[in-house]
py3Dmol code that shows the C-alpha trace and the ligand (Angstrom):
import py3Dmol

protein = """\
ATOM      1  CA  UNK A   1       4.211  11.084 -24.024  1.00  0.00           C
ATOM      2  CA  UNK A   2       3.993  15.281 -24.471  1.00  0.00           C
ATOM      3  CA  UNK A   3       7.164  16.824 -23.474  1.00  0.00           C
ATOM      4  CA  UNK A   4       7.173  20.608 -22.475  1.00  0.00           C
ATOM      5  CA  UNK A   5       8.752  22.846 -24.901  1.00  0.00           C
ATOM      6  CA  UNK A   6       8.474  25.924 -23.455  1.00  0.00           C
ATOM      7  CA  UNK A   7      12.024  27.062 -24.879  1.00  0.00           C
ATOM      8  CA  UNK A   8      11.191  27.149 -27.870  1.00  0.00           C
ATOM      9  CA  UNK A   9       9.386  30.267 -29.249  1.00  0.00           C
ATOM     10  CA  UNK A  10       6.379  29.048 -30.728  1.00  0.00           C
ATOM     11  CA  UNK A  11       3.620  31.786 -31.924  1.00  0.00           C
ATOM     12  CA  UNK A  12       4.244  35.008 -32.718  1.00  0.00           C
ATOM     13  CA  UNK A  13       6.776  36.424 -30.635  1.00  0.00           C
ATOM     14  CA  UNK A  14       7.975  39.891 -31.273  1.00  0.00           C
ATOM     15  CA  UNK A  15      10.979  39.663 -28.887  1.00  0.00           C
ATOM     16  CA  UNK A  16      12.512  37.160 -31.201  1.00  0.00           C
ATOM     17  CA  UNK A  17      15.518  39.002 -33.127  1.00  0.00           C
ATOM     18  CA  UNK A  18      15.638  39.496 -37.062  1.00  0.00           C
ATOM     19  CA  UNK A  19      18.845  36.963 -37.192  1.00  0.00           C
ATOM     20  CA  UNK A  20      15.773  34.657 -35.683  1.00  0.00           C
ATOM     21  CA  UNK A  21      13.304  34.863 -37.588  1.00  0.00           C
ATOM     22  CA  UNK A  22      15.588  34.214 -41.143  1.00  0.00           C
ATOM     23  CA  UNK A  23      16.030  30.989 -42.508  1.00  0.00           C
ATOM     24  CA  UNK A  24      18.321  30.494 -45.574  1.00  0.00           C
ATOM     25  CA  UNK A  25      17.600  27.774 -48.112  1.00  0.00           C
ATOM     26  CA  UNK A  26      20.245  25.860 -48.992  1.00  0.00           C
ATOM     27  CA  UNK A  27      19.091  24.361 -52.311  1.00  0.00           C
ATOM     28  CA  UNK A  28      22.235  23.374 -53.658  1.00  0.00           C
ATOM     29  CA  UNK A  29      23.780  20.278 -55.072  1.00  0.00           C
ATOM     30  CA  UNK A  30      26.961  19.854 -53.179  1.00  0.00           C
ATOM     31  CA  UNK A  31      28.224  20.065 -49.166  1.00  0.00           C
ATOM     32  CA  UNK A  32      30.774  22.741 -50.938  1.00  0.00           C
ATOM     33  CA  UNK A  33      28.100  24.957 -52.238  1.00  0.00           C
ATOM     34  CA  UNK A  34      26.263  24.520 -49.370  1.00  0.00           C
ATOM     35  CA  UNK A  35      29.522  25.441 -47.073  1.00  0.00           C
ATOM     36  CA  UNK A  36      30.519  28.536 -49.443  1.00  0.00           C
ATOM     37  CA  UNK A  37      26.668  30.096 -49.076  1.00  0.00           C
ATOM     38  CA  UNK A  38      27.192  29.506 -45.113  1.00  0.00           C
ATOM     39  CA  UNK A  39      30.756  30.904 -45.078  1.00  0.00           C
ATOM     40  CA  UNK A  40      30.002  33.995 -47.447  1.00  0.00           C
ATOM     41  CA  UNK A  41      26.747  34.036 -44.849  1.00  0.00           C
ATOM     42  CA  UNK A  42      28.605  34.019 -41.852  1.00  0.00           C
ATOM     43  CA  UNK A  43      27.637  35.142 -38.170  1.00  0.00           C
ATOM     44  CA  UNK A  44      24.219  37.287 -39.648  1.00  0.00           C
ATOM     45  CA  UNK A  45      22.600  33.829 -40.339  1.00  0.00           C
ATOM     46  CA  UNK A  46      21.917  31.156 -37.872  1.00  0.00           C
ATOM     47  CA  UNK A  47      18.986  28.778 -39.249  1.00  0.00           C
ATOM     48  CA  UNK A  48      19.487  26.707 -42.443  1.00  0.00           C
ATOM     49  CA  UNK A  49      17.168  24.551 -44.574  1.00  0.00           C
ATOM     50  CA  UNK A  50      18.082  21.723 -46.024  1.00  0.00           C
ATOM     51  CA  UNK A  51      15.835  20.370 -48.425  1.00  0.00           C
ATOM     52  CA  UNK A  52      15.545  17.448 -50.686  1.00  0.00           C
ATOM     53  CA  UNK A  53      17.797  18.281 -53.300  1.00  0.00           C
ATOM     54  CA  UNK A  54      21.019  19.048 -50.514  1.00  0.00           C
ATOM     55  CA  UNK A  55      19.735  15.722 -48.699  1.00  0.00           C
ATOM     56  CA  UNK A  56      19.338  13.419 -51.698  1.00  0.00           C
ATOM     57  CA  UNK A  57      22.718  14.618 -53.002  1.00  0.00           C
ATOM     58  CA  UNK A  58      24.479  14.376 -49.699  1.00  0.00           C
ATOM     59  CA  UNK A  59      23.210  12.490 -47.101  1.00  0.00           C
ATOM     60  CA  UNK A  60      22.384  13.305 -43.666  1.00  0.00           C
ATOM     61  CA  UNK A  61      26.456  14.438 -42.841  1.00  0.00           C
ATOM     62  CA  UNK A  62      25.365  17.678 -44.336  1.00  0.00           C
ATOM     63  CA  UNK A  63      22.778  18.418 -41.705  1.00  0.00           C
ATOM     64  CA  UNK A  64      25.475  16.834 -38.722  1.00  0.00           C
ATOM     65  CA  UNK A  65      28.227  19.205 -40.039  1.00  0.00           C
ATOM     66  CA  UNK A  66      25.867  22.167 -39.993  1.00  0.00           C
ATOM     67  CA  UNK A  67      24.646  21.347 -36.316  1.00  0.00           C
ATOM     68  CA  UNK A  68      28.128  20.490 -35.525  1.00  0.00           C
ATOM     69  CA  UNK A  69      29.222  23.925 -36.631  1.00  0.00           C
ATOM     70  CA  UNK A  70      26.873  25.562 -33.889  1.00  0.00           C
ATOM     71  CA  UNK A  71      23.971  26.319 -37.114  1.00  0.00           C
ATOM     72  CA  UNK A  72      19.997  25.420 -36.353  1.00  0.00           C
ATOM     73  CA  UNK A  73      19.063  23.395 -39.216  1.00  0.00           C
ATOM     74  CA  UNK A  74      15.069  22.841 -40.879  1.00  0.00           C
ATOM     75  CA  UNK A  75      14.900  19.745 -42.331  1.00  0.00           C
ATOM     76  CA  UNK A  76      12.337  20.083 -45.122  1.00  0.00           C
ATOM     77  CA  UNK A  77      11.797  17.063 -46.460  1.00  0.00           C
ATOM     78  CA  UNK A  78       7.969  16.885 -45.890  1.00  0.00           C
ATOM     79  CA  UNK A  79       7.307  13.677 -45.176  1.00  0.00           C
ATOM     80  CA  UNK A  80       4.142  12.404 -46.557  1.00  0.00           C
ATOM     81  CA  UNK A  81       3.543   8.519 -45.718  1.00  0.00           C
ATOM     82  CA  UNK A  82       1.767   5.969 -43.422  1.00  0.00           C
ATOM     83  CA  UNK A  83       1.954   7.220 -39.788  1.00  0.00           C
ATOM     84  CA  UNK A  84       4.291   4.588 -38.617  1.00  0.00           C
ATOM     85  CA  UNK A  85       6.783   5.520 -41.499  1.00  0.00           C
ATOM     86  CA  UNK A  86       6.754   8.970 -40.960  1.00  0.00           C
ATOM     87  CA  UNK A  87       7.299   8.385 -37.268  1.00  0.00           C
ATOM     88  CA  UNK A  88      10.160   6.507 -37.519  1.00  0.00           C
ATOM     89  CA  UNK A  89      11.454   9.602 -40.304  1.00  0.00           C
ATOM     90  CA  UNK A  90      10.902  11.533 -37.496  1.00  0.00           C
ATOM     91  CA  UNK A  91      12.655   9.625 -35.227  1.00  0.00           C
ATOM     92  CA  UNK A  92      15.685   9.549 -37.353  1.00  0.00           C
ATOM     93  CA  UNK A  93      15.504  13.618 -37.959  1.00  0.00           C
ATOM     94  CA  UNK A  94      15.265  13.947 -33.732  1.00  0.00           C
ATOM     95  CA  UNK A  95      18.886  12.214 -33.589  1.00  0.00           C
ATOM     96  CA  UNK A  96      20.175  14.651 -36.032  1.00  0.00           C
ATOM     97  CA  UNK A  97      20.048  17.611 -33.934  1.00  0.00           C
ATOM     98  CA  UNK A  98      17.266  19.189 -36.795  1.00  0.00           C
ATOM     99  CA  UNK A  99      15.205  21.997 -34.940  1.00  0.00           C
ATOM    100  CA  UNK A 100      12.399  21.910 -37.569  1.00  0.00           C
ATOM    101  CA  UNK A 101      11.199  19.388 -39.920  1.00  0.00           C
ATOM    102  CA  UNK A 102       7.746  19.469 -42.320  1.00  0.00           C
ATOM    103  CA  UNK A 103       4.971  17.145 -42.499  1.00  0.00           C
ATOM    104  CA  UNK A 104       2.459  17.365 -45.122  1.00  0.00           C
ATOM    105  CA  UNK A 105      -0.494  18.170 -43.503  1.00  0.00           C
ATOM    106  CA  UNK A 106      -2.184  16.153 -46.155  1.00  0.00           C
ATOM    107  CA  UNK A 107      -0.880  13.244 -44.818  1.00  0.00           C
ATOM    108  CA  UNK A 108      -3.828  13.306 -41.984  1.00  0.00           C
ATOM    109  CA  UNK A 109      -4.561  13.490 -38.695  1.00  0.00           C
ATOM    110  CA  UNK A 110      -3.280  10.507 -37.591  1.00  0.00           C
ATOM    111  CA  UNK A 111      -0.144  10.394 -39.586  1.00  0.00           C
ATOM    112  CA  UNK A 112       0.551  14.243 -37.992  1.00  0.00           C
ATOM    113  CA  UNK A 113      -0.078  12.910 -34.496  1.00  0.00           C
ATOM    114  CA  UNK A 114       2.593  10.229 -34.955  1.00  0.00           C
ATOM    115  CA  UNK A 115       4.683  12.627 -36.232  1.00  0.00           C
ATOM    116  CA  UNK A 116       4.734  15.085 -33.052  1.00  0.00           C
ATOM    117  CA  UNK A 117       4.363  12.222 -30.940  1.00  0.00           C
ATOM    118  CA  UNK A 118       7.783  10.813 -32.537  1.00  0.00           C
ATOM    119  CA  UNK A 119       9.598  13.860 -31.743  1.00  0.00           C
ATOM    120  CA  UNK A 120       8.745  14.521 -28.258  1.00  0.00           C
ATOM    121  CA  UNK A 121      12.032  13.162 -26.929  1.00  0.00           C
ATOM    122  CA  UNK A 122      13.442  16.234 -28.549  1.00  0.00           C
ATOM    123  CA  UNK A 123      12.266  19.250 -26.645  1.00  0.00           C
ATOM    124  CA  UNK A 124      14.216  22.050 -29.354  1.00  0.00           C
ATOM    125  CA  UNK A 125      12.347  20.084 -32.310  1.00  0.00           C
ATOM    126  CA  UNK A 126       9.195  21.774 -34.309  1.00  0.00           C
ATOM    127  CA  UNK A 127       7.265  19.655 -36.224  1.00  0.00           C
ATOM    128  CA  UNK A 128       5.817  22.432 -39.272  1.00  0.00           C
ATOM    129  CA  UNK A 129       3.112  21.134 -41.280  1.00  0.00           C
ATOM    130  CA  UNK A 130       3.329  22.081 -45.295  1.00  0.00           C
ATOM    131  CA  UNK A 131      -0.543  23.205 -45.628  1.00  0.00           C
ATOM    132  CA  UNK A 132      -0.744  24.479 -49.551  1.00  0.00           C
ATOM    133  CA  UNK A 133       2.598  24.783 -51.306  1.00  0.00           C
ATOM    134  CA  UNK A 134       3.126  28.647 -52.155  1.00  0.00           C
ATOM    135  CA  UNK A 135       3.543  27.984 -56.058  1.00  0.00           C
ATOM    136  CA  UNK A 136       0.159  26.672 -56.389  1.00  0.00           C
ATOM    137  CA  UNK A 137      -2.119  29.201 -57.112  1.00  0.00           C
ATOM    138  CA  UNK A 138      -6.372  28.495 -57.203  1.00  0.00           C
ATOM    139  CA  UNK A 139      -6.074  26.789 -60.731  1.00  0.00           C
ATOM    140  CA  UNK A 140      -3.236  24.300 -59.804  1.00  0.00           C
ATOM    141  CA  UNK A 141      -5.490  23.151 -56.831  1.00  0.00           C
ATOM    142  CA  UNK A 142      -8.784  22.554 -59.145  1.00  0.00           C
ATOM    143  CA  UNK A 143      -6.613  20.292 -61.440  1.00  0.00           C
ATOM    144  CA  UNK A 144      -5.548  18.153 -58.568  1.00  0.00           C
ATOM    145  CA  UNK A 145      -9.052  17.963 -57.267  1.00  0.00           C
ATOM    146  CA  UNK A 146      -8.848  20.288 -54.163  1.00  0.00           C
ATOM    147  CA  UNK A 147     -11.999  22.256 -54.650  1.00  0.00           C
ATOM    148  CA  UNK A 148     -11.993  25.880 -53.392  1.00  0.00           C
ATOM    149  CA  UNK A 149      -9.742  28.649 -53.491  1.00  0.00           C
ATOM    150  CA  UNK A 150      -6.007  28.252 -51.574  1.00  0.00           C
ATOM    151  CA  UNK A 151      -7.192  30.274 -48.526  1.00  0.00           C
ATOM    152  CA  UNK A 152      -9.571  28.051 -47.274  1.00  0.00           C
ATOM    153  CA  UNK A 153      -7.038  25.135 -48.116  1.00  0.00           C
ATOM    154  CA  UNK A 154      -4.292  26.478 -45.784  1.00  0.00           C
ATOM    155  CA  UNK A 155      -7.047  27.207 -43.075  1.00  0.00           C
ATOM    156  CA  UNK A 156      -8.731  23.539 -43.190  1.00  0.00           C
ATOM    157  CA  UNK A 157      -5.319  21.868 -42.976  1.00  0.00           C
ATOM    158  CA  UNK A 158      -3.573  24.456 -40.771  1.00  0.00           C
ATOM    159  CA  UNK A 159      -6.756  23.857 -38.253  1.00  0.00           C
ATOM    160  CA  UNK A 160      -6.318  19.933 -38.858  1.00  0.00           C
ATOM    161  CA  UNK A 161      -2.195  20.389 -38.016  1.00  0.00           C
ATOM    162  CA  UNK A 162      -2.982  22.535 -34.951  1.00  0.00           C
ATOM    163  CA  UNK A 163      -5.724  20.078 -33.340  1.00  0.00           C
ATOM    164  CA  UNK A 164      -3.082  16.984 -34.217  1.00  0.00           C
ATOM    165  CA  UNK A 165      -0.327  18.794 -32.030  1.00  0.00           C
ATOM    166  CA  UNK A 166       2.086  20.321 -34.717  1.00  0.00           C
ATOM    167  CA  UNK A 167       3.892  23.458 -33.581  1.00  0.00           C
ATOM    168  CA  UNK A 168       3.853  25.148 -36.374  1.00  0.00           C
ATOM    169  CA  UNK A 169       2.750  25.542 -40.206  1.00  0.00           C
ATOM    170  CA  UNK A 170       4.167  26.562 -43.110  1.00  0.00           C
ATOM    171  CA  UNK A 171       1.872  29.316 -45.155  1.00  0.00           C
ATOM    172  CA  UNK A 172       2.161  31.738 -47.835  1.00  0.00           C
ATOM    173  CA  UNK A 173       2.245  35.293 -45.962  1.00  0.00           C
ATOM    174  CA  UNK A 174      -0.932  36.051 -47.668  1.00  0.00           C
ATOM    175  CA  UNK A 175      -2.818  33.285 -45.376  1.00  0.00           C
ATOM    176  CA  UNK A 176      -0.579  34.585 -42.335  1.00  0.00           C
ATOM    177  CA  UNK A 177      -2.907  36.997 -41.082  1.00  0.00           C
ATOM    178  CA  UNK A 178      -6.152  34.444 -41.206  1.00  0.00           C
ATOM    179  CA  UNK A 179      -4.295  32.000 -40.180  1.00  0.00           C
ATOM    180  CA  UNK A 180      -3.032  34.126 -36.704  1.00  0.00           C
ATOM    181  CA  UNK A 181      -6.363  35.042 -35.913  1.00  0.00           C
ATOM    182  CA  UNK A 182      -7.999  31.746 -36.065  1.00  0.00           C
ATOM    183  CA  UNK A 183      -5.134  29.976 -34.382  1.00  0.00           C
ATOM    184  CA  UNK A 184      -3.719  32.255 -32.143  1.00  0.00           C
ATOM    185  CA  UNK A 185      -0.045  32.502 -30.804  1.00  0.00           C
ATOM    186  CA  UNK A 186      -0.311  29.240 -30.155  1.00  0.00           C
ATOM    187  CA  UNK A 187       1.175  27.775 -33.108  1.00  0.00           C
ATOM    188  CA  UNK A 188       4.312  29.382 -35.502  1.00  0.00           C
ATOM    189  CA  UNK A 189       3.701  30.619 -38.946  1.00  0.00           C
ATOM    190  CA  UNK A 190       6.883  29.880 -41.333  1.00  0.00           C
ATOM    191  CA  UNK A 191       6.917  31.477 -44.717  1.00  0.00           C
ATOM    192  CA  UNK A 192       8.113  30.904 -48.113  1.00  0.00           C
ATOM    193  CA  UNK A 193       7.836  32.756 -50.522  1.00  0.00           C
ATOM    194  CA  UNK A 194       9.262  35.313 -49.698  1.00  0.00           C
ATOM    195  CA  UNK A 195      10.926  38.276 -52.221  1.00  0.00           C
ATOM    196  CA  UNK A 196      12.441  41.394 -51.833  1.00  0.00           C
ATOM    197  CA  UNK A 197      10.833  44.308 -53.876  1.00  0.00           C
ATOM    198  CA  UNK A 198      12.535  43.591 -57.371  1.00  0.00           C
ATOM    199  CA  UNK A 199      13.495  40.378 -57.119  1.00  0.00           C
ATOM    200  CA  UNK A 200      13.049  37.771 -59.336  1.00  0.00           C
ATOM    201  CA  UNK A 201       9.640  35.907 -59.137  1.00  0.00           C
ATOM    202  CA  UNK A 202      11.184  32.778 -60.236  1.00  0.00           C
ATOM    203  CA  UNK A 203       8.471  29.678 -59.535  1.00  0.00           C
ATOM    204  CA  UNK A 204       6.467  31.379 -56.263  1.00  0.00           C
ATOM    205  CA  UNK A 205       2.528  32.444 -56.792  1.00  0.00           C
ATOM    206  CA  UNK A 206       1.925  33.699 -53.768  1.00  0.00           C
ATOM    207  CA  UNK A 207       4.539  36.094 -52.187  1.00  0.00           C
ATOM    208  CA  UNK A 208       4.902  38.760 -50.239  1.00  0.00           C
ATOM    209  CA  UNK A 209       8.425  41.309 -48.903  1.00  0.00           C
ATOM    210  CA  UNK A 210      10.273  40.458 -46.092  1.00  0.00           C
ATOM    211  CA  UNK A 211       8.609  42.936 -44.339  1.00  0.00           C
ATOM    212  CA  UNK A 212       4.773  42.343 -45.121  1.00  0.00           C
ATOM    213  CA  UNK A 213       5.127  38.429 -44.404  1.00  0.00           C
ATOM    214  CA  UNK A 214       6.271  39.649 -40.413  1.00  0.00           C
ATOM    215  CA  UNK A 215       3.282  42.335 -40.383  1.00  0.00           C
ATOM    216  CA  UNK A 216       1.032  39.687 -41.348  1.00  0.00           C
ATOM    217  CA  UNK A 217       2.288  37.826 -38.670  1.00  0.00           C
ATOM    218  CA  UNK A 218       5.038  35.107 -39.800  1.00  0.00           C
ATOM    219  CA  UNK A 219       7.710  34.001 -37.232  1.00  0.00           C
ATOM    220  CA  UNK A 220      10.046  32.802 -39.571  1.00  0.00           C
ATOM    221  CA  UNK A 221      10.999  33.658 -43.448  1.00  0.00           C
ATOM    222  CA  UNK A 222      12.519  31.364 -45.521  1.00  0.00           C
ATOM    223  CA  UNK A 223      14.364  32.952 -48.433  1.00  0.00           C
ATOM    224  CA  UNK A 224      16.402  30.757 -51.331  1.00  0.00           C
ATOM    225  CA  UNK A 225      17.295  31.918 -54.407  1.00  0.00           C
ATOM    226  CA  UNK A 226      17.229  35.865 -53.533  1.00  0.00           C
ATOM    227  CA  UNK A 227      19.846  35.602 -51.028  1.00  0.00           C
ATOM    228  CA  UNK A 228      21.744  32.490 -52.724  1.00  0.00           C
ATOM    229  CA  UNK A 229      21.705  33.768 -56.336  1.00  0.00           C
ATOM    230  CA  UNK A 230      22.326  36.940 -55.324  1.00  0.00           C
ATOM    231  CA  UNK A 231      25.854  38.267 -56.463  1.00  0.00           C
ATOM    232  CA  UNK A 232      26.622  39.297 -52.941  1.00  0.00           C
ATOM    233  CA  UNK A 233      24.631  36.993 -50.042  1.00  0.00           C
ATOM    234  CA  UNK A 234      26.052  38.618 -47.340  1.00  0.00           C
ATOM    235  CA  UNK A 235      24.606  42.033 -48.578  1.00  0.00           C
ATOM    236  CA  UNK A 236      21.294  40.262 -49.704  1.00  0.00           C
ATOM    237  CA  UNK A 237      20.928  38.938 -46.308  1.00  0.00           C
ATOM    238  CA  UNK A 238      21.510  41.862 -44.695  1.00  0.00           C
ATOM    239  CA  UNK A 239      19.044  44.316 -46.683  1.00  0.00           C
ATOM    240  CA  UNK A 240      16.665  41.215 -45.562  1.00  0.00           C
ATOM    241  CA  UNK A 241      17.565  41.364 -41.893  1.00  0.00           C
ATOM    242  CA  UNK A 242      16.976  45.538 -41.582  1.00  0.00           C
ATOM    243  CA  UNK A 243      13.527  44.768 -43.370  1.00  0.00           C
ATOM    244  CA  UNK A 244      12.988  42.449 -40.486  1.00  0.00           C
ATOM    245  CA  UNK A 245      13.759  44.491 -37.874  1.00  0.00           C
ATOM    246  CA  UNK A 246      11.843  47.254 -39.111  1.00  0.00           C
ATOM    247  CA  UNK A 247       8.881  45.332 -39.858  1.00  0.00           C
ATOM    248  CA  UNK A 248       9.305  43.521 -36.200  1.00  0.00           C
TER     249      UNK A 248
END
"""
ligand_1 = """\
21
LIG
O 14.305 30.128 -53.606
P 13.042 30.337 -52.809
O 13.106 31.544 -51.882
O 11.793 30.302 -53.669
O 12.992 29.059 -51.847
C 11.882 28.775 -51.020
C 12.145 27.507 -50.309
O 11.016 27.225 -49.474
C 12.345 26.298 -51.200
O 13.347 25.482 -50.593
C 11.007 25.591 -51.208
O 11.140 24.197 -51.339
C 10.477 25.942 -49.811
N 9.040 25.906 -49.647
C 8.164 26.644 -50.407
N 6.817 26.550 -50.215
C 6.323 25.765 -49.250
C 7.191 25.020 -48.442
C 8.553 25.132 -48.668
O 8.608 27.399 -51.260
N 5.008 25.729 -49.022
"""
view = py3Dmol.view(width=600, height=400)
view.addModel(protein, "pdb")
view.setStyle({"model": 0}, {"cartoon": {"style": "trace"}})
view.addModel(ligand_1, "xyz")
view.setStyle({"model": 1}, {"stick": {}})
view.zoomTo()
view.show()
């Protein structure tokens, strides 16, 4: 079954506002961190990702509070299993309320089919397939045995998650303009990664500013640590959001 989801704004879409196109990573131990980063956070940020170390610690009632308290959650949990297993993941994430999950596009066409295919009963849910993780760099892939450089990594699986249906990808900004014109509007580009000038590094290879990753054509930024380390994440956030808007 394919269910229209026209409301949602897949592809680049320059009408979408800056408070949009940010997603906050929540990568925290406790509901009570995660609730102090949202509160300190407040109205300028709407989307939240929870990843595996929030949903190991704490369960699915951290991603029902956040939806309950009017927040769009990304579930990034990339699921990476037998099509019928990650289906039914999916399944389970749908019923949440989640508006994004991952998939690891290595996981295969088939297992990314089932995946979209799962979540069509939930028009406001993206399914985002993970092409190359943005702290691998060239030599990292050659030691796990995925020959050539990261570039033509993210385009092979990006092109293999856009012909199985996914609605969007997840790429490094530096892939974002490649990716755009081989792909088109068609699909959204989320990016990690992401670091304002000066900030620290920390375990990224491949990142870019706030406001290259939207020039090169990213919907959505996810920033962690530079807005949740930061000794004032409201300000952080904010310095993030004008990049945004100027870059828009
Ligand atoms: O703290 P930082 O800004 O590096 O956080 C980036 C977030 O994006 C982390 O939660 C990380 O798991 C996630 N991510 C990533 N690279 C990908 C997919 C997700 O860094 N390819």
């Amino acid at each position: 079954m394919t269910t229209s989801r026209a409301s949602i704004p897949f592809g680049l879409n320059p009408s979408l506002a800056a408070r949009d196109r940010l997603i906050v990573a929540l990568d925290v131990s406790t509901a009570p961190a995660a609730s102090a980063i949202v509160s300190r956070l407040g109205n300028s940020v709407s989307t939240y990702k929870v990843g595996m170390q929030l949903y190991t610690a704490q369960g699915p009632s951290v991603v029902r509070d956040l939806v309950g308290s009017g927040k769009s959650v990304f579930l990034d949990l990339k699921y990476h299993d037998i099509p019928n297993t990650v289906a039914s993941a999916v399944r389970e994430a749908a019923q949440l309320g989640v508006c994004m999950l991952t998939v690891h596009a290595a996981g295969g066409a088939k297992m990314l089919s089932a995946a979209v295919e799962s979540a069509s009963s939930n028009p406001n849910l993206m399914i985002l397939a993970v092409t190359v993780l943005t702290s691998l760099g060239d030599n990292d892939l050659e030691q796990i045995g995925m020959r050539g450089k990261a570039e033509e990594n993210v385009l092979r699986m990006a092109e293999l998650a856009a012909s199985s249906g996914c609605q969007g990808i997840v790429a490094s900004a530096r892939e974002a303009p490649i990716l755009r014109s081989r792909l088109g509007s068609s699909v959204a580009i989320v990016t990690p990664g992401v670091r304002p000038a000066g900030a620290a590094i920390g375990d990224q290879a491949r990142i870019a500013t706030p406001a290259d990753a939207i020039r090169a054509g990213a919907d959505y930024i996810v920033v962690g640590r530079p807005i949740t380390h930061a000794a004032d994440p409201a300000q952080a956030a904010g310095q993030i959001l004008g990049e945004i808007t100027q870059a828009s």
